[in-house]
C-alpha positions in Angstrom: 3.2 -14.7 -9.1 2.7 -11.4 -10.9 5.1 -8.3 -10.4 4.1 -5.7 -8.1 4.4 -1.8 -9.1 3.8 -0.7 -5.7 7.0 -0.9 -2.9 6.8 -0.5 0.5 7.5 2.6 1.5 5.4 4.0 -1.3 3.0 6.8 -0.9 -0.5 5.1 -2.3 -4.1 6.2 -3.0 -7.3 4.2 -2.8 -8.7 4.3 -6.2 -11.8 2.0 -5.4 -13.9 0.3 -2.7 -15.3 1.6 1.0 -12.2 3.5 1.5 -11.5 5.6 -2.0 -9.7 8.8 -1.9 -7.6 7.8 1.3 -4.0 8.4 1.0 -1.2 6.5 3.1 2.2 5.0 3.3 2.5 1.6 2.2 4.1 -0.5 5.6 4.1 -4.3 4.3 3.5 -6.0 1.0 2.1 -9.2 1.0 3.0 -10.5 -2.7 1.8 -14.6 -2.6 -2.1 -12.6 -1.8 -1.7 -9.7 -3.7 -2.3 -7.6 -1.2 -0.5 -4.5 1.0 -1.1 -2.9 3.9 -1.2 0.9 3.8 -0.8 2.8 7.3 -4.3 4.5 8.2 -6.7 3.1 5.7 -9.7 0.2 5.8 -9.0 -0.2 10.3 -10.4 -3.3 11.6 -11.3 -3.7 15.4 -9.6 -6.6 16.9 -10.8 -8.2 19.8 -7.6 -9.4 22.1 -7.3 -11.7 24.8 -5.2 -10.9 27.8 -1.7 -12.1 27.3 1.7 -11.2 28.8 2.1 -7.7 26.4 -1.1 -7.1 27.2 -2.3 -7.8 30.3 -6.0 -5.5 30.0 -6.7 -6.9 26.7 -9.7 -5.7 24.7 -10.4 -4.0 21.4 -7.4 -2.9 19.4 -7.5 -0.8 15.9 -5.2 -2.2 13.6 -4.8 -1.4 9.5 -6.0 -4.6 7.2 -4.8 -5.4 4.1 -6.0 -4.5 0.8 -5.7 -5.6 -2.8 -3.2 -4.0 -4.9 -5.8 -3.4 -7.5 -7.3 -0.7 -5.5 -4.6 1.4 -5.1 -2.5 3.9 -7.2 1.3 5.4 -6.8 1.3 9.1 -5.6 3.8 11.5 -7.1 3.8 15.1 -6.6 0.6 14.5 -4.6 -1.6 13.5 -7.8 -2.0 9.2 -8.5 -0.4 7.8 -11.6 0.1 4.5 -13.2 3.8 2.7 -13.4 5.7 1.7 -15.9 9.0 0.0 -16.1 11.6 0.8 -18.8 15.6 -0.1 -18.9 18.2 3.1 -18.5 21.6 2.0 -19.4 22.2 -1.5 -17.6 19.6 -0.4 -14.9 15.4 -1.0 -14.3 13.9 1.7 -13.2 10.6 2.6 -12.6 8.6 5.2 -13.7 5.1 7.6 -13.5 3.2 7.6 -16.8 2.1 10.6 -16.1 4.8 13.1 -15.6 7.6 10.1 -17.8 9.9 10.8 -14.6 12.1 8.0 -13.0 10.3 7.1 -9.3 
């Protein structure tokens, strides 16, 4: 499995596909598919039985996932790239832009 350099919790940016330029908080990470899924961006209508949490059932909007590819960190409002490096004992990560600890 390869390492991730977006968290959740992350502010992200859609870099490519149907939904580029959206901005949103990464809510769940799913690393085995390389995917995430960021709060507000590429909504899917889901069609839902009746059940006991909800009894009307119909059409709900819910967030998809999306690849990690498409998406870039947000720092100071403007996307960078990551980078790891070592500081002291400590990994931290950091923006190539602005060569600030995240």
């Amino acid at each position: 499995m390869k390492k991730l350099k977006i968290k959740t919790g992350d502010t992200v940016k859609v870099i490519a596909g149907d939904h580029k330029g959206s901005e949103g908080k990464v809510m769940q990470i799913l690393k085995e598919k390389n995917r995430a899924i960021v709060e507000g961006v590429n909504m899917i209508s889901k069609h839902t039985k009746p059940s006991a949490q909800s009894p009307q059932g119909g059409i709900v909007k819910k967030e998809a996932s999306i690849d990690v590819s498409n998406l870039s960190l947000v720092e100071n409002g403007v996307a960078t790239r990551v980078g790891y490096r070592t500081e002291g004992e400590n990994k931290v990560r950091f923006s190539k832009k602005s060569d600030k600890a995240i």
